[in-house]
One Martini backbone bead per residue (centre of mass of N, CA, C, O) as a GRO file, in nm:
protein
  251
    1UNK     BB    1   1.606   5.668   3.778
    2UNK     BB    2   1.414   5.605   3.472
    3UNK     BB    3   1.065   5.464   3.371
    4UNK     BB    4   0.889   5.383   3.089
    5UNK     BB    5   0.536   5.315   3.025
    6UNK     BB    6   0.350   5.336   2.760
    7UNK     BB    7   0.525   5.545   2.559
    8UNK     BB    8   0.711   5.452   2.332
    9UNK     BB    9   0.522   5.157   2.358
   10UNK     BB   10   0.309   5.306   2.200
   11UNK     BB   11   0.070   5.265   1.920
   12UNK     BB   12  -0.065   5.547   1.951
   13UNK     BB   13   0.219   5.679   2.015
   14UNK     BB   14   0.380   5.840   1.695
   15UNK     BB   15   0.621   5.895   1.494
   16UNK     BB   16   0.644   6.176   1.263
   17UNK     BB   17   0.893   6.370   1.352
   18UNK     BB   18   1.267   6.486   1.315
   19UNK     BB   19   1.521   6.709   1.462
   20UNK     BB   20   1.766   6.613   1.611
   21UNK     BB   21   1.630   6.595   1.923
   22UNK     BB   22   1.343   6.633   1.759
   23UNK     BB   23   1.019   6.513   1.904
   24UNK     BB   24   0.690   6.430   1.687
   25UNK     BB   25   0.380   6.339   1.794
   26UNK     BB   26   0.079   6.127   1.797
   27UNK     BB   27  -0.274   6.072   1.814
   28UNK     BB   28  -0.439   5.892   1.658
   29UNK     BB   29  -0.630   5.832   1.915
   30UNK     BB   30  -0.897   5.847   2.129
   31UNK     BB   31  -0.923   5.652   2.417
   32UNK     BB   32  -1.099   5.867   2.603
   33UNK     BB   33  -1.386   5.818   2.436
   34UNK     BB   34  -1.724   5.817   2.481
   35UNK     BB   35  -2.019   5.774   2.375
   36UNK     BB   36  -2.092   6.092   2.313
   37UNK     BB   37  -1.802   6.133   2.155
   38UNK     BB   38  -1.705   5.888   1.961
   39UNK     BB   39  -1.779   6.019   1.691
   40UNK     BB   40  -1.616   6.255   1.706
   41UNK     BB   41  -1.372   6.160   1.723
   42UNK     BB   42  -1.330   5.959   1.497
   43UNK     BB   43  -1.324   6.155   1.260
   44UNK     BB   44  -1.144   6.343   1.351
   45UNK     BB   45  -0.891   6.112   1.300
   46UNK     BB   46  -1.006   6.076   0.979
   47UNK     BB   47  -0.923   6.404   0.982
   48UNK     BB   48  -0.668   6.460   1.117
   49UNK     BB   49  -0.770   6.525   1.403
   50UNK     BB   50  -0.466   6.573   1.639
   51UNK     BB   51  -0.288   6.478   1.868
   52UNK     BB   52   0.046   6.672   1.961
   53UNK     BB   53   0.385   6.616   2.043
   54UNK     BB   54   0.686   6.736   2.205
   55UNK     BB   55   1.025   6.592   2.219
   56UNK     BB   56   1.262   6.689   2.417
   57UNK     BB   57   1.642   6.662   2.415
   58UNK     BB   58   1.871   6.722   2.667
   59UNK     BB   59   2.261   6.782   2.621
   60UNK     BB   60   2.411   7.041   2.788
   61UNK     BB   61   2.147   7.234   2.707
   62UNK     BB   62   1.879   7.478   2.551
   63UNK     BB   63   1.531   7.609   2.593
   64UNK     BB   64   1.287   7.794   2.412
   65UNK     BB   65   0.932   7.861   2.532
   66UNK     BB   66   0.650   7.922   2.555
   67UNK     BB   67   0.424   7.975   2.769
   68UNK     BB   68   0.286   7.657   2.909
   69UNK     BB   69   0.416   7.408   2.747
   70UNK     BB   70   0.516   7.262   2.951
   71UNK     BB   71   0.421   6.915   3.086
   72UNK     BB   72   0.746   6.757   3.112
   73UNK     BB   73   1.021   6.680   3.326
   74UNK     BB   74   1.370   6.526   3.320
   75UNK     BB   75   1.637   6.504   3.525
   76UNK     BB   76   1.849   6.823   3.446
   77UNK     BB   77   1.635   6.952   3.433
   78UNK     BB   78   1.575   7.334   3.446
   79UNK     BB   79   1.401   7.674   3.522
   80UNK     BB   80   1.450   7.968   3.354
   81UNK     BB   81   1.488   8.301   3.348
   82UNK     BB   82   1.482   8.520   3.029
   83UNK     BB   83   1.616   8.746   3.230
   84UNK     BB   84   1.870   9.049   3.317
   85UNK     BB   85   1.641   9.226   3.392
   86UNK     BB   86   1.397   9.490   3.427
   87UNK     BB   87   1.483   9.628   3.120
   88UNK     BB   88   1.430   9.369   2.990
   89UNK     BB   89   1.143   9.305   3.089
   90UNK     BB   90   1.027   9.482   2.960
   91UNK     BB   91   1.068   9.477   2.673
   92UNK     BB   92   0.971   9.214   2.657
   93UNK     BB   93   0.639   9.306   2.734
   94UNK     BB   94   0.605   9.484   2.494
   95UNK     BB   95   0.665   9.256   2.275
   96UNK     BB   96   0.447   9.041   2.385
   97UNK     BB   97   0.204   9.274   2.296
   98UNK     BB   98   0.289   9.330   1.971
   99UNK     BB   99   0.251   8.978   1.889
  100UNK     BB  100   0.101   8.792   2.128
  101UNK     BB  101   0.372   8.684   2.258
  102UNK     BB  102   0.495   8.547   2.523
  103UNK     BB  103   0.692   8.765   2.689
  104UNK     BB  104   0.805   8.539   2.891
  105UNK     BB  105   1.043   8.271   2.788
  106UNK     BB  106   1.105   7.999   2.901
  107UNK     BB  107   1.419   7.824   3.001
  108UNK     BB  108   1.528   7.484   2.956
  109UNK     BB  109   1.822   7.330   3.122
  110UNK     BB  110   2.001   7.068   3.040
  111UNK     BB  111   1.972   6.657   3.130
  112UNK     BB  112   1.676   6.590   2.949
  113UNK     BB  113   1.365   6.579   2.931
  114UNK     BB  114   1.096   6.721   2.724
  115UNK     BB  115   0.785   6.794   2.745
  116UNK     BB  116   0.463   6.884   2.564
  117UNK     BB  117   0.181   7.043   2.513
  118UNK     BB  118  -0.091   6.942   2.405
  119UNK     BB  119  -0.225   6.952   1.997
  120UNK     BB  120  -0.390   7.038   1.697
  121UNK     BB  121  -0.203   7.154   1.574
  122UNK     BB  122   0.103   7.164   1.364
  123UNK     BB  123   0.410   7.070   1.319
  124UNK     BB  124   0.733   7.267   1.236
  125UNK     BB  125   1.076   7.208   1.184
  126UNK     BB  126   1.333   7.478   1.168
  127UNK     BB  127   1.588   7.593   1.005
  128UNK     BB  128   1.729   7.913   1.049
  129UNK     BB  129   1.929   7.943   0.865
  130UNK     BB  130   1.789   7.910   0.604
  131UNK     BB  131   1.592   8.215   0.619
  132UNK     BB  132   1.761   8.493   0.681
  133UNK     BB  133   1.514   8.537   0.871
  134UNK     BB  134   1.228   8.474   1.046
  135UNK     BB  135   0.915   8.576   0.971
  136UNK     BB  136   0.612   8.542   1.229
  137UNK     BB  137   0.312   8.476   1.268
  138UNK     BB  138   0.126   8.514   1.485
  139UNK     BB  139   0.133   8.216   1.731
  140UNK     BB  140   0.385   8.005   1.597
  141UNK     BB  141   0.520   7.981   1.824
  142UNK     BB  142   0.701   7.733   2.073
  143UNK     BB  143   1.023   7.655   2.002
  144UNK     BB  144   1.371   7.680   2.093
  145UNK     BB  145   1.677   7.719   2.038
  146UNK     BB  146   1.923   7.925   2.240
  147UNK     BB  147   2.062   7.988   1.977
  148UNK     BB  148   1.803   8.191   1.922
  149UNK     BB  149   1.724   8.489   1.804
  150UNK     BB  150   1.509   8.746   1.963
  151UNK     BB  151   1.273   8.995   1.790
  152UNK     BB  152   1.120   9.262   1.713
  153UNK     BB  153   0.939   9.387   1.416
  154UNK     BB  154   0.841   9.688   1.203
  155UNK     BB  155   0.725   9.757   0.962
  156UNK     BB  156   0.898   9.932   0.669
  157UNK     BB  157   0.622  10.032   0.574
  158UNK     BB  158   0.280  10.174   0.530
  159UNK     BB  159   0.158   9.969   0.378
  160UNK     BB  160   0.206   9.682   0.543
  161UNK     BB  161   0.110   9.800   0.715
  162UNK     BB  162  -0.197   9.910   0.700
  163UNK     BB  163  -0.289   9.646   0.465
  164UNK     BB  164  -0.160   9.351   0.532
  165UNK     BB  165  -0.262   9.183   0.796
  166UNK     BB  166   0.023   9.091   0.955
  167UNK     BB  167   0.096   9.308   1.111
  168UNK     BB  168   0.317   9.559   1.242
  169UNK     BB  169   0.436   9.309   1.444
  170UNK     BB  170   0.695   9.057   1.448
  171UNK     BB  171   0.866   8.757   1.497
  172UNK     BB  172   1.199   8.742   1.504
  173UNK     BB  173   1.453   8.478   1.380
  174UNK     BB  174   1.795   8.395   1.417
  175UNK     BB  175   2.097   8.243   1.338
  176UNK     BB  176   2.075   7.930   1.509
  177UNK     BB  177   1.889   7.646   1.458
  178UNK     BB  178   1.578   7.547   1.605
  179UNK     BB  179   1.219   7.551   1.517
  180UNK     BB  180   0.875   7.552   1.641
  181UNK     BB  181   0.577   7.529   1.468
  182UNK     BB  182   0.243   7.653   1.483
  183UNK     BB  183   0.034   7.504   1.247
  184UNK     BB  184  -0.290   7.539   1.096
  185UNK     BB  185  -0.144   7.316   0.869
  186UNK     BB  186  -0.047   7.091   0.732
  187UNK     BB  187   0.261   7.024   0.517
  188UNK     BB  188   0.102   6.931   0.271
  189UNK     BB  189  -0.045   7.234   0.238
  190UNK     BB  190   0.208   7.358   0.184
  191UNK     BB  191   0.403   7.662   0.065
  192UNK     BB  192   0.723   7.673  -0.085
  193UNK     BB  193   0.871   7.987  -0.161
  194UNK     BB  194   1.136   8.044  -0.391
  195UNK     BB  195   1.352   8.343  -0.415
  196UNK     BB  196   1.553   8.539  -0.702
  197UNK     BB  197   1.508   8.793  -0.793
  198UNK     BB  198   1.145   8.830  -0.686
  199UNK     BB  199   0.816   8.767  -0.684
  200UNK     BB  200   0.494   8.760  -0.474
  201UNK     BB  201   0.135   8.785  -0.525
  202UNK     BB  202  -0.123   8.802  -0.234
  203UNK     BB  203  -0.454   8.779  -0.186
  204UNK     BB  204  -0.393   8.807   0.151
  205UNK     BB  205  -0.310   8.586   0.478
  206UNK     BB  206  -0.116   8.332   0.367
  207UNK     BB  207   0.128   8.377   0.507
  208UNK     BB  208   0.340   8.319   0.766
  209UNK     BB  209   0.659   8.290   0.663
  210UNK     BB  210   0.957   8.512   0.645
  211UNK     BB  211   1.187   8.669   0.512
  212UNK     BB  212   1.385   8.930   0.595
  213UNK     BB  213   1.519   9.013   0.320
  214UNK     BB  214   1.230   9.084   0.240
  215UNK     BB  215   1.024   9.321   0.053
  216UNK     BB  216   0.730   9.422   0.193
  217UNK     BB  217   0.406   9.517   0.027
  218UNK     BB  218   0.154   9.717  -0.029
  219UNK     BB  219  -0.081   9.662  -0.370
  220UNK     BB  220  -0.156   9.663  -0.677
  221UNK     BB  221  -0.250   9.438  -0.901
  222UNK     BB  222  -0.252   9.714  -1.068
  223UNK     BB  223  -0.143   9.984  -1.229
  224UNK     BB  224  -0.458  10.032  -1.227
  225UNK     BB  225  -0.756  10.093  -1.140
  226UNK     BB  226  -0.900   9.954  -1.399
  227UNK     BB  227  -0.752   9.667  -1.335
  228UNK     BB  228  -0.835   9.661  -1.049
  229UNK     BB  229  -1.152   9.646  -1.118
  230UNK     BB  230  -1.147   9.373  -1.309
  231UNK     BB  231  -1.007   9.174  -1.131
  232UNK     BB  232  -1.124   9.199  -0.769
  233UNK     BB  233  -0.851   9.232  -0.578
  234UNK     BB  234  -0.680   9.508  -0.552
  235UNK     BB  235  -0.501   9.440  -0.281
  236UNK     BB  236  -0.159   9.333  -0.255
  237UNK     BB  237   0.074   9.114  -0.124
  238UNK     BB  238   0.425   9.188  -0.148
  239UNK     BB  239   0.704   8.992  -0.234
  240UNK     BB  240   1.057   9.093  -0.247
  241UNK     BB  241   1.341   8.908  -0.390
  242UNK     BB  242   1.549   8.710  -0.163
  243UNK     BB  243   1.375   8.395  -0.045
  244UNK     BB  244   1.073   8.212   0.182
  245UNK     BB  245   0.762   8.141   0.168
  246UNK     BB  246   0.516   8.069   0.356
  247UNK     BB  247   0.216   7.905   0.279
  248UNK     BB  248  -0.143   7.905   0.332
  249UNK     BB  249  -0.395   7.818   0.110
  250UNK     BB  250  -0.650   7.680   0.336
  251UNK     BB  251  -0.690   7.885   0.587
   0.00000   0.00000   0.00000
């Protein structure tokens, strides 16, 4: 038997969000902040710069984590590599080298309690099954329900390779499930983009995450090099299709 004090019942420390069993909270302020510290803390809290904290419930059930994300975990949870083979493990690696996310990544199975390690980015909670393939730009994995499948893809154009900046390789996410995202941006500052045999072009690397289903390429702003050279665009990435864009238009 186990027994918790001072966490659920912790008034500095909030649910803000919750998706099937994953419970996401936050540490409204600092309270071992220094007297060095304590201004910086301070502002920090009132400008939204907080720690955030991932709690899942596993029964008899698993999830897949980035490595060393795990804080502490209780009950029959216990934790395996999530590799079948030496022939897996390399694969993995080099999926891990090209995506720049932790190779391999562990899974903790069974029915208790995992806490995640505190961050100041914000989390969020995404059904997988709702985005038909979703593509993350690096680093915003955090973790996901096992039945959730990972592999690895590169970009299908030479132009979205080559200037798109989103990277050559994206880790894909698709199947059921839930997936935990570490956004650069609070939710409320994000925009989703619903699109249906449409486009939208975009001057940066402002999506973070979007649909396998969408055509990305890089082009011109305008059909021609002098509309293009009056607009001061240039190249723009363009998704096209059916399916979902995740912008941070403030990152």
């Amino acid at each position: 038997m186990i027994k918790f004090v001072n966490l659920f019942d912790n008034k500095n420390f909030t649910e803000i969000n919750s998706m099937g069993n994953i419970r996401v909270y936050e540490h409204q302020k600092s309270l071992s902040a220094t007297a060095a510290t304590a201004i910086t803390e301070h502002f920090a809290s009132v400008m939204n710069v907080r720690k955030r904290q991932v709690l899942i419930q596993l029964v008899n059930d698993s999830y897949v984590l980035s490595a060393g994300a795990m804080q502490w975990m209780t009950g029959g949870v216990k934790m395996v590599a999530d590799v079948k083979s030496p022939m897996d493990f390399l694969k993995k690696s080099v999926s891990g080298s090209v995506t720049n996310e932790s190779a391999i990544k562990p899974k903790y199975e069974g029915t208790g309690l995992l806490m995640l390690e505190p961050t100041y980015k914000h989390i969020l909670l995404e059904d997988v099954s709702e985005w038909n393939g979703l593509v993350l730009e690096s680093g915003l994995f955090l973790a996901s329900q096992s039945s959730v499948k990972h592999n690895v893809i590169m970009r299908s154009n030479l132009s979205s390779a080559a200037f798109g900046n989103e990277g050559l390789f994206n880790l894909r996410l698709s199947g059921y499930g839930i997936a935990v995202l570490e956004s650069p941006v609070p939710k409320e500052e994000l925009v989703w983009v619903m699109l249906e045999n449409d486009e939208i072009k975009i001057d940066g690397s402002f999506a973070i995450a979007w649909s396998d289903s969408l055509d990305f390429r890089v082009e011109r702003s305008s059909r021609n090099l002098i509309g293009a050279a009056i607009s001061g665009e240039g190249l723009v990435n363009v998704y096209r299709g059916t399916g979902k864009v995740l912008l941070a238009p403030v990152a």
